[in-house]
GUTORSE-92074 format. One record per residue (C-alpha): residue in three letters; x, y, z. Coordinates in Angstrom, 2 decimals. Layout:
# GUTORSE-92074
resn,x,y,z
ALA,X,Y,Z
...
This chain:
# GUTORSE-92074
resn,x,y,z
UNK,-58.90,-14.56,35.00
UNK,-57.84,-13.18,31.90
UNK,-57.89,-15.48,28.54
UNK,-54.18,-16.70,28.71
UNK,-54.56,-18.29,31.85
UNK,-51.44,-20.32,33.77
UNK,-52.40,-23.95,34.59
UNK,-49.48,-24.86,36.88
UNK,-50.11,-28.76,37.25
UNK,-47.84,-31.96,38.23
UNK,-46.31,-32.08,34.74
UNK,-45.36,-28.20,34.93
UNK,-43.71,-28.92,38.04
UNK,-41.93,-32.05,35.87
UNK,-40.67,-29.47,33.51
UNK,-39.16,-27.07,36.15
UNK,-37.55,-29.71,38.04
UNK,-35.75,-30.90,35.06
UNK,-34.81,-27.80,33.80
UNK,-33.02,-27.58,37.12
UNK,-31.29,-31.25,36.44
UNK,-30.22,-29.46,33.37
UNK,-28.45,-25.91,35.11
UNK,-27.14,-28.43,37.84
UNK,-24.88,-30.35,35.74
UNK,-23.99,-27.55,33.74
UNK,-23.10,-25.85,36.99
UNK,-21.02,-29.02,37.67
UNK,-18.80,-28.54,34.23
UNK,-20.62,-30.37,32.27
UNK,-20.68,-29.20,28.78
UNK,-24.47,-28.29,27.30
UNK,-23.82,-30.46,23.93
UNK,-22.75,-33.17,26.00
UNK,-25.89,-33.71,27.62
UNK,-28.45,-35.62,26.59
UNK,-31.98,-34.98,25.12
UNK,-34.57,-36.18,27.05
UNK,-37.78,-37.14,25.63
UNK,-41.14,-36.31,26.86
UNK,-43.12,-39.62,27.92
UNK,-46.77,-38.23,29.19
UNK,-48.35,-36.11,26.82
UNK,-51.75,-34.24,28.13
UNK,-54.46,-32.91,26.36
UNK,-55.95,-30.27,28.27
UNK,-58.70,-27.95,26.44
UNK,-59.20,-24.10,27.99
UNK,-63.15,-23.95,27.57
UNK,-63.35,-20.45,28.71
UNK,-60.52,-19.57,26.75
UNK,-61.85,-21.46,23.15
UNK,-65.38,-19.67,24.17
UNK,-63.69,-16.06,24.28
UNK,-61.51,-16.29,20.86
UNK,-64.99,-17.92,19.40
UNK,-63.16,-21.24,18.90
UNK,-65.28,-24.15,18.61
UNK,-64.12,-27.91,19.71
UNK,-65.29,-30.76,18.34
UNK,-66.61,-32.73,20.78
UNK,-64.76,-35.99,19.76
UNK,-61.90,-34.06,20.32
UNK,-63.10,-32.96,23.75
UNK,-63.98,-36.58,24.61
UNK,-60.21,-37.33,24.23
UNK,-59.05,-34.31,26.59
UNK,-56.79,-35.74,29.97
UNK,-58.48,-32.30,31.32
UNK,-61.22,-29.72,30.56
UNK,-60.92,-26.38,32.13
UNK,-64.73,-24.49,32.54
């Protein structure tokens, strides 16, 4: 696996499934301005190990104690 790496997880699928919401009712007639702006409500932290490791990042480890998700 390469250093940009695709994590394709439940919130991922979140995202596609209301970008599709979004083409739906613009399909529908629905004007773009119109629509609202919805506001994210789950916010992950998820830290690339691996990845930090190959650009020589280093990561505090308070910071990696707060991680939803650590990727090795």
């Amino acid at each position: 696996m390469g250093v940009a790496s695709w994590l394709m997880d439940q919130t991922t699928v979140e995202l596609f499934r209301r970008a599709g919401d979004y083409v739906d009712k613009i399909l529908r007639g629905a004007k773009p301005g119109d629509i609202p702006v919805e506001q994210p409500t789950k916010f992950d932290l998820v830290i690339n190990l691996t990845t930090a490791k190959a650009i020589g990042l280093t990561i505090p480890e308070s910071f990696l104690q707060r991680a939803n998700e650590l990727i090795e």
